[in-house]
N, C-alpha and C positions, 0 to 999 in steps of 0.2 A: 445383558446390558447393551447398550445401544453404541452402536460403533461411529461416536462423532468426535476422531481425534481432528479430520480435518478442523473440525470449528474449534477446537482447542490450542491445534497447531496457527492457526491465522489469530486466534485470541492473544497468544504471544509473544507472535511478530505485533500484534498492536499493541500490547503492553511495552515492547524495545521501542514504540516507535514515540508511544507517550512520551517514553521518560527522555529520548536521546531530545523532543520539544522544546521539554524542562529546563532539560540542561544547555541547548544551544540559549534558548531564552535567558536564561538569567546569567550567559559567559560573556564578560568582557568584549566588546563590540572591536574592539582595537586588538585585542589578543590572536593567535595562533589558532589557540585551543575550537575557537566558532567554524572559523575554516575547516579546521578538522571533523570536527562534530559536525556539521552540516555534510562534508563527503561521507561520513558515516552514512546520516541519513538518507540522503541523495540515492546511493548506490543500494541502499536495506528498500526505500520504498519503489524503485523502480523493480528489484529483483521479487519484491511480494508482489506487485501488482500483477505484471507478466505472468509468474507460475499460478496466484490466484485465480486470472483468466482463463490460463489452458488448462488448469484442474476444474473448478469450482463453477465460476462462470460459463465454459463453454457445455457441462453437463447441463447448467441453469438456462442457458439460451434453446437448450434440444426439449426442455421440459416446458409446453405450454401454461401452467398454471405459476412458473416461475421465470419467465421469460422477461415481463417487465420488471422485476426487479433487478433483474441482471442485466439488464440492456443502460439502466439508470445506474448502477454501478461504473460499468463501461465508460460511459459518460462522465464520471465523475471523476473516475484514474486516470481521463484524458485532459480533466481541468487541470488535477493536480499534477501532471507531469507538464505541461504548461508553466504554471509554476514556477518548478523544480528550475526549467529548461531560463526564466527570468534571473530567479538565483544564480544561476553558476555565471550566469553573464556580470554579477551586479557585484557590487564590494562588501562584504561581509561589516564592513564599518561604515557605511554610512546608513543615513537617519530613511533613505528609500528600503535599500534591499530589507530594514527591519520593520517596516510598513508593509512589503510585500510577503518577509516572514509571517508576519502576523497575519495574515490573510489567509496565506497555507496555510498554518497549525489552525486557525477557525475554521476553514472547511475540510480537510481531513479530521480533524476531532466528530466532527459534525459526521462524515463518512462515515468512519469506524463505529459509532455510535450506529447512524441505523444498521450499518451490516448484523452487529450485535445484538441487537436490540428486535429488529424486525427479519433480515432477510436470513442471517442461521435459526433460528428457529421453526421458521418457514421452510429452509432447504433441508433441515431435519426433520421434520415430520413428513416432509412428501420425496421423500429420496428414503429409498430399501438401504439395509443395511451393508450388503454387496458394494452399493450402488459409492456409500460413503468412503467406505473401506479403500473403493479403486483411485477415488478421487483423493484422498490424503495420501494413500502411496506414488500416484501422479506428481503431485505437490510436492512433496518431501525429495522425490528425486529430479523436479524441476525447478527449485529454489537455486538450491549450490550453484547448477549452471549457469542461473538467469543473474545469480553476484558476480562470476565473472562475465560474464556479457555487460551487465553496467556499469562496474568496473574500467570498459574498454568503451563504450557507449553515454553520450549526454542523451541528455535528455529533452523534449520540447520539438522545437523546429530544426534543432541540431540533428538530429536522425533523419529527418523527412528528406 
């Protein structure tokens, strides 16, 4: 059987990422609870993006027949960190930062989707089975760290 826990393990971080969406979406604009739920998010998609990079991504950029898909990925974690980095500036209750909510969860849904959809399937068929193996153990041990680095790290132009 084919060793694609990586695309299993990043399937479930975007399944946490769907739902934590969901639920910032439909929390009380005026509540606690959005704030909260949103540093969830915050700190979940900054730490996948990062370990996804230095696992997944960076075997994808050594691989010429997978390289532009990974480079447009790249690209894309730097919109949404973007974003992320508008959010934490903005007020969780007004009618803006839920305009610009809604903007991330339409292009990260949108992300998620082709990674799913088009670029794991693709990284699975042309990536040896070694190949996958190294890259999810990568992952799985650069996650944890990359939560507490975000944890301690904004996100956007806050870093640069």
């Amino acid at each position: 059987m084919a060793d694609d826990r990586i695309f299993r393990d990043l399937k479930a971080d975007h399944d946490r990422h769907r739902d934590l969406f969901a639920r910032i979406a439909s929390s009380d604009p005026d509540g606690e609870e959005r704030a909260t739920l949103f540093e969830e998010l915050r700190v979940e998609l900054q730490a996948h993006a990062a370990a996804e990079e230095e696992s997944l991504y960076a075997t994808m950029l050594a691989n010429p027949d997978l390289r532009d898909e990974a480079r447009h990925s790249v690209s894309e974690h730097k919109e949404i960190d973007d974003f992320l980095g508008e959010l934490v500036e903005g007020d969780p209750s007004s009618d803006e930062w839920a305009k610009t909510f809604k903007d991330l969860r339409h292009r990260y849904l949108h992300h998620i989707d082709e990674e799913e959809e088009e670029m794991f399937p693709a990284a699975s068929k042309d990536l040896d089975e070694e190949t996958k193996s190294r890259i999810a153990a990568v992952f799985e041990k650069r996650k944890p760290k990359e939560v507490e680095r975000a944890e301690e790290e904004l996100p956007g132009d806050a870093r640069e």
